[in-house]
C-alpha positions, -999 to +999 in steps of 0.1 A: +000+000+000+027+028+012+046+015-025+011+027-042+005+061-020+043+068-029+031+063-070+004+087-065+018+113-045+048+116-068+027+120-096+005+144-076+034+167-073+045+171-103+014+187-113+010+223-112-007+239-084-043+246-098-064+247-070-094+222-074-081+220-110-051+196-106-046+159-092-035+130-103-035+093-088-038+055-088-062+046-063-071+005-057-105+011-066-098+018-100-101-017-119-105-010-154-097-035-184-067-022-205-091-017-233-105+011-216-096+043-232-101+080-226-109+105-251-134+092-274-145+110-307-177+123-309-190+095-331-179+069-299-196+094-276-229+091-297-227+053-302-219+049-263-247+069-254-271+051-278-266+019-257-280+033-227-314+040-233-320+055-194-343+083-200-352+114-224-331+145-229-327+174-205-338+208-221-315+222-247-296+244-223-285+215-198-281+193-232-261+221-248-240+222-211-238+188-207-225+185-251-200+211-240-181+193-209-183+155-229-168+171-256-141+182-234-138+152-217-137+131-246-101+161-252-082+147-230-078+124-200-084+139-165-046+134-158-033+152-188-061+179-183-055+185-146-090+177-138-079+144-119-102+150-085-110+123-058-140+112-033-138+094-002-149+062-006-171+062+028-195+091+011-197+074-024-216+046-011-243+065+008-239+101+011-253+132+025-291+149+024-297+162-012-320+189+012-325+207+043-329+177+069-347+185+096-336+169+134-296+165+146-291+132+124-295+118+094-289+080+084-286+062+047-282+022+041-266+007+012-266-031+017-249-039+048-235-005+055-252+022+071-242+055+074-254+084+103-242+117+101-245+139+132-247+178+138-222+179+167-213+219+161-252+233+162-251+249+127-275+221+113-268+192+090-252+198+057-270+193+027-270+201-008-241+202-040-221+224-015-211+203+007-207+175-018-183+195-035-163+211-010-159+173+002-144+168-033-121+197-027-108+185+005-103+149-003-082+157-036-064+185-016-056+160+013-039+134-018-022+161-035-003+174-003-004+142+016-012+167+046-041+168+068-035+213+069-055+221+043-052+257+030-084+272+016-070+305+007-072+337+018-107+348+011-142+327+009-144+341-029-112+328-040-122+291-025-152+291-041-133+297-073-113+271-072-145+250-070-156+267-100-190+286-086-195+321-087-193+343-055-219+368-052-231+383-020-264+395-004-289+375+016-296+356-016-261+353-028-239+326-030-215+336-001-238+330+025-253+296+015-214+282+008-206+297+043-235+280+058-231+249+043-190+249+055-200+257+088-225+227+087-200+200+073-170+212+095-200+207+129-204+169+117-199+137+131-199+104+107-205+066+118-203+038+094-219+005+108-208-030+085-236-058+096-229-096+079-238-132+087-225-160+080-221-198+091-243-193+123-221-161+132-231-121+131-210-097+127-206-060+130-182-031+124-178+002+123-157+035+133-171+072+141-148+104+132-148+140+129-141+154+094-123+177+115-099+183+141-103+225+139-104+247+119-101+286+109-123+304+086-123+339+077-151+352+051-149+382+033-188+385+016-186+411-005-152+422-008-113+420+003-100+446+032-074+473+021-051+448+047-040+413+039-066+389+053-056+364+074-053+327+060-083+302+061-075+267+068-091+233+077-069+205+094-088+167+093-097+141+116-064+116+114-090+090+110-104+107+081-073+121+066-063+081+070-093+071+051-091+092+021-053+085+011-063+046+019-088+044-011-099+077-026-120+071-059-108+089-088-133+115-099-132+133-131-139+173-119-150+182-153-179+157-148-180+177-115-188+212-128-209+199-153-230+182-126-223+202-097-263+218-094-279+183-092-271+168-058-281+136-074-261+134-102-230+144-083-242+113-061-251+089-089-217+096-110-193+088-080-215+061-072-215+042-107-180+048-115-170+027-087-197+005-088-184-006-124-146-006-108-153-042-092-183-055-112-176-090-131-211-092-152-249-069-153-264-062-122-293-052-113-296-024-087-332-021-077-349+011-075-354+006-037-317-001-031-306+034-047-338+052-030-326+038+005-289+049-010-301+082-020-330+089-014-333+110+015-368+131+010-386+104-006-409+091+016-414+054+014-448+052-002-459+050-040-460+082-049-422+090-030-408+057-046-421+067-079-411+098-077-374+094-067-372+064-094-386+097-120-355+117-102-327+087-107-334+083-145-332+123-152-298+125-129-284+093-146-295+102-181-272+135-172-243+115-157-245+094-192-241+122-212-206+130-198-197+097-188-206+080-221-186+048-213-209+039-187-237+009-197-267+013-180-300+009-184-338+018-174-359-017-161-391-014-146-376-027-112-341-012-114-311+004-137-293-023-150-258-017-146-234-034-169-196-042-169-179-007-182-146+013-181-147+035-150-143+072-160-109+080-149-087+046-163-060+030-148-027+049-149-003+028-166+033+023-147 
């Protein structure tokens, strides 16, 4: 393992430092046959997408915006780009509230893990594409540096451009919400639960952390003092600083940006692309596996199963679209999910 983190952090640093926009690794979970390639022409982007029927199109402007970042995708690798970002893995599984949650905790189950998250700090439970992408931004920062001191920068503005959103201020402004949504993430506390049986014996594991040890934020909403601000930064949890250079999965960011107002899709990419890192033949994911997944808001009735199945097929239809090499298809009880190239290959040694 140290022999792979040494790989990945050595091609790390020889990146430039871009902020979000940089990052390179090999992480375990990417499994990918040889013959999977990056940067297909447009006529492979078409055919790939023409296998997986999942659902109709967005409206022209999210087709025209989605077009835009497969085309540059299909460019250029994610290495040779510097859009090479990472995940951790314990949020790809099951992940955070796509809205406001109400209450001090929040709890997802995929399979035989199940996740809590808890507001520990008082500023609420995070929720949203926010938090999901400032996640992002501290698990690739964390592999690039190898450091748990992560340095955000020295205004709220210039962070949030390095995650590629506008900053605008005002009660309605950006600002604000990213603030918020910071404060909330920084506040939580996450336990992961592992239940199994087998041969007449039960078992159970699990670990609770802190994404967080402390940190120092300073926000400037509207604009920068005459002075020079002080420095923002964020130092993680060992235990989660641990986990994310264990395993991270490779994430495309240009997928990322292209996704980054559909908490869903954001969910659904990371999701799938490591799904298809370890699957051997089609699977079928039930509709009620991904709502218990994903689903927080859905209320488990007809009408909240139907409409979160509705919800999956327009966010994977988008996640198709820039990841054209994934197979996967629309059933009446589930997306069928068939052996493909993960989006980011392999890095050849």
């Amino acid at each position: 393992m140290e022999s792979d983190l040494t790989d990945l952090r050595s091609i790390i640093r020889g990146l430039p430092d871009l902020g979000l926009h940089e990052v390179s690794a090999n992480s375990r979970q990417t499994v990918t046959d040889d013959s999977c390639g990056q940067g297909n022409s447009a006529t492979e982007i078409s055919a790939e997408r023409s296998r997986t029927p999942i659902v109709e199109a967005p409206n022209t402007r999210q087709l025209d915006r989605m077009s835009s970042a497969a085309e540059a995708i299909s460019a250029g690798s994610a290495i040779d780009c510097g859009a090479l970002g990472f995940m951790a893995k314990s949020l790809v599984q099951t992940t955070l509230p796509h809205s406001a949650h109400p209450g001090p905790r929040y709890v997802r189950t995929d399979g035989n893990l199940t996740l809590s998250i808890t507001d520990v700090g008082g500023a609420g439970l995070p929720y949203g594409s926010y938090p999901r992408l400032i996640l992002i931004w501290m698990t690739t920062e964390a592999v690039r540096t190898a450091s748990r001191e992560l340095k955000l920068g020295s205004s709220l503005s210039s962070f949030m451009a390095q995650l590629g959103l506008q900053a605008t201020g005002g009660h309605w402004g950006t600002i604000p919400r990213f603030r918020d949504q910071m404060q909330r993430l920084l506040g939580a506390a996450i336990s992961t639960r592992l239940y199994s049986e087998s041969g007449g014996q039960v078992h159970s594991a699990g670990n609770n952390l802190l994404l967080a040890d402390r940190f120092d934020l300073w926000w400037t909403p509207q604009k920068l003092p005459p002075m020079i601000p002080p420095k923002s930064s964020v130092t993680l949890s060992a235990q989660f600083f641990e986990q994310i250079v264990e395993s991270p999965v490779p994430l495309d960011l240009r997928a990322i940006r292209a996704l980054k107002r559909s908490p869903l899709a954001l969910d659904l990419y990371a999701w799938a692309t490591r799904r298809v890192s370890y699957l051997s033949r089609p699977t079928l994911i039930p509709w009620e596996s991904l709502r218990l997944s994903f689903g927080a808001g859905y209320a488990n009735t007809p009408q909240g199963r139907s409409r979160f199945r509705g919800k999956a097929i327009e966010a994977f239809q988008r996640v198709v679209i820039v990841y054209p090499k994934l197979k996967i298809e629309n059933q009446e009880r589930g997306a069928l999910l068939r052996p493909s190239c993960t989006h980011v290959p392999r890095i050849p040694r």
